[in-house]
C-alpha positions in Angstrom: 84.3 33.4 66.8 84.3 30.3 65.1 81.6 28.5 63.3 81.7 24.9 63.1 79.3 23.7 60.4 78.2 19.5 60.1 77.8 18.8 57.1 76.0 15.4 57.7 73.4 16.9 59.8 72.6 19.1 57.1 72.7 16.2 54.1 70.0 14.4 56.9 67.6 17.9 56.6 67.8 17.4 53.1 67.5 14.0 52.9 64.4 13.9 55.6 61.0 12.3 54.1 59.2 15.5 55.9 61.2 17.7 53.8 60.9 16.1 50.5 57.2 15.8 50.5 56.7 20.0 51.7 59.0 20.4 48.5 56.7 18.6 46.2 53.3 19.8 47.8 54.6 23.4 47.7 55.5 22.8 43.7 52.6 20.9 42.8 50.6 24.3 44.6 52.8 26.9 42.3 52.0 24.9 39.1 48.0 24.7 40.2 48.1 28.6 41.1 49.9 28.7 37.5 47.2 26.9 35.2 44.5 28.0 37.2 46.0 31.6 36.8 46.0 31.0 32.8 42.7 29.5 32.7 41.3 33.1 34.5 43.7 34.7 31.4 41.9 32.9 28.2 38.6 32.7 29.6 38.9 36.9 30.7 40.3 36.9 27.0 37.7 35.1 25.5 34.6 36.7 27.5 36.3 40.1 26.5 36.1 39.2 22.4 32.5 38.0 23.2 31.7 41.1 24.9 33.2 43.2 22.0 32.0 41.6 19.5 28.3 42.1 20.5 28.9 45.7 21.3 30.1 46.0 17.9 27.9 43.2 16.1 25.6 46.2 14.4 28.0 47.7 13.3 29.8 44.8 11.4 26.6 43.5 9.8 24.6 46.4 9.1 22.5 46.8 11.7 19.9 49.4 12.9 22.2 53.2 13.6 20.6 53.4 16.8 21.4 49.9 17.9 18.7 47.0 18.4 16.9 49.1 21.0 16.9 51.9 19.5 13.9 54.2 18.6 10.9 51.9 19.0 8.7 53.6 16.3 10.9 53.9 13.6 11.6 50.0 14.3 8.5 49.0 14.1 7.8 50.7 10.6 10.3 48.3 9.4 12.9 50.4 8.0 15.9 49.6 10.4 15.7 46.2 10.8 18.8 43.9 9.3 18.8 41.9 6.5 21.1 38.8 8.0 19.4 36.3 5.2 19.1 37.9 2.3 19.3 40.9 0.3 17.8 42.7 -2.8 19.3 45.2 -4.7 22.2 45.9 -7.7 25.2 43.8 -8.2 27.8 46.3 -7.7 30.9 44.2 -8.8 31.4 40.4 -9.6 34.7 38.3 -8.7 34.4 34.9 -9.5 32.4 33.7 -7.0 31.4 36.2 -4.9 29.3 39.3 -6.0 29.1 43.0 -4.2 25.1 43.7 -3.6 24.1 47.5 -3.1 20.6 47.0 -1.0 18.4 50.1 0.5 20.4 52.6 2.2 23.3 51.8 0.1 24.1 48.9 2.4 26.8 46.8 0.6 26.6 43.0 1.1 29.2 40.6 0.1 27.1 37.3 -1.6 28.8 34.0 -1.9 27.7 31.3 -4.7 28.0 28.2 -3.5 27.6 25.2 -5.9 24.1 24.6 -4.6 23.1 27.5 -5.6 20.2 27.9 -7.8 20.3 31.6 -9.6 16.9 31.9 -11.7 15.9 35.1 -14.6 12.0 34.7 -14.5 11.8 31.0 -14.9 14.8 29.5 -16.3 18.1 28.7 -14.4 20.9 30.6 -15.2 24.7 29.8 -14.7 26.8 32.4 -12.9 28.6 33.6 -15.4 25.2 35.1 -16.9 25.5 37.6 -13.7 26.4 41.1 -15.1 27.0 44.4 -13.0 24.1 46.5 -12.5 21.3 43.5 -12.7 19.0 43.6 -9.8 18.7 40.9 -8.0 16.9 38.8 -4.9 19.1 37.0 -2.7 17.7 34.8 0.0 20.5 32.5 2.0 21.9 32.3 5.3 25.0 34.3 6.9 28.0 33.1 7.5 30.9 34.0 10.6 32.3 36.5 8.1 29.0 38.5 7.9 28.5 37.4 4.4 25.3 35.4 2.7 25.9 32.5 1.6 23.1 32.1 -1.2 20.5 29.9 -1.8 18.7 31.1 -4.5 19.2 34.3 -6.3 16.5 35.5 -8.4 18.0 38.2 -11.5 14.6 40.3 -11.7 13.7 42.7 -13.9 15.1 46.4 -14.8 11.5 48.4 -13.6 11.3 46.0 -10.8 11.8 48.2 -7.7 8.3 50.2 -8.1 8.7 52.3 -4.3 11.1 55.4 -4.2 12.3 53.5 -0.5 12.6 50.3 -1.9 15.1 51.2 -4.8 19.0 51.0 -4.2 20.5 53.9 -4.5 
C-alpha cells in the first residue's frame, strides 16, 4: 500500500479564506464561553458573601439571639432590639482612639473618636484624654462596615446614673 500525500493541496486547506475565518469564529466563541464563564464565578462568589453575610449579620453586630423575626413579644417590649447607632454603658478599656463600651447584656461595642467628635461631662467639653476606664458613658454616632460606632457625641454621665436594674451594664 502506498500513500501518496500532496502537500500543496493541503498548504491550499490551510490557506483557504473558509477555513481561516471558522478558526477565528470558533476562538473568538471559546474566549466568550471563557469570560462569560468567569463573570457566572465572581458574581456566584459575590452573591454567596452577600448571602452569608446577612445570615450571619446578627451575629456580627449584636443582634437579637433569636434573629430579627424572632419572638414577636419579647421584641416588641424592646429588649432585643440592636443598638447599630449608639451605645450607653462602661468604658471597658481605652487605646488611643478607640474605646471598649460594655452596654446591657454585656454587649461589647468598639467606639471610634473621630476628630469631630464632641465628648461632653454635664456641660463642658472634654478632650479625650479625660476618658478614664469605668466612666459611664452615652454614645450616639453611626456604624461603620467594620460593625463599630463611629461617634458623634459622647456624653461622660454620672456614677448613679443608671437608676433601672435592666438598664445597668453588668
Amino acid at each position: 500500500m502506498n500513500i501518496n500525500i500532496d502537500f500543496n493541496e493541503i498548504n491550499k486547506i490551510f490557506q483557504s479564506k473558509k477555513l481561516k475565518i471558522t478558526l477565528l469564529a470558533l476562538g473568538a466563541l471559546i474566549i466568550l464561553l471563557a469570560v462569560f464563564g468567569l463573570g457566572m464565578k465572581v458574581g456566584f462568589k459575590k452573591a454567596e458573601f452577600s448571602f452569608r453575610w446577612a445570615e450571619n449579620y446578627h451575629r456580627n453586630f449584636a443582634g437579637p439571639r433569636g434573629g430579627f423575626l424572632g419572638d414577636f413579644r419579647r421584641d416588641f417590649e424592646g429588649k432585643d432590639f440592636i443598638e447599630a447607632h449608639g451605645v450607653f454603658g462602661s468604658i471597658i478599656k481605652i487605646d488611643g482612639s478607640t474605646l471598649v463600651i460594655k452596654g446591657v447584656n454585656n454587649v461589647e461595642k468598639t467606639v471610634l473618636i473621630k476628630n469631630d467628635t464632641t465628648i461632653e461631662r454635664f456641660r463642658e467639653t472634654i478632650n479625650p484624654s479625660d476618658l478614664k476606664v469605668d466612666d459611664n458613658v452615652v454614645v450616639i454616632g453611626e456604624p461603620n462596615d467594620s460593625g463599630q460606632i463611629e461617634a458623634k457625641l459622647i456624653r461622660v454621665m454620672p456614677e448613679k446614673f443608671f437608676p433601672m436594674p435592666m438598664m445597668r451594664p453588668r
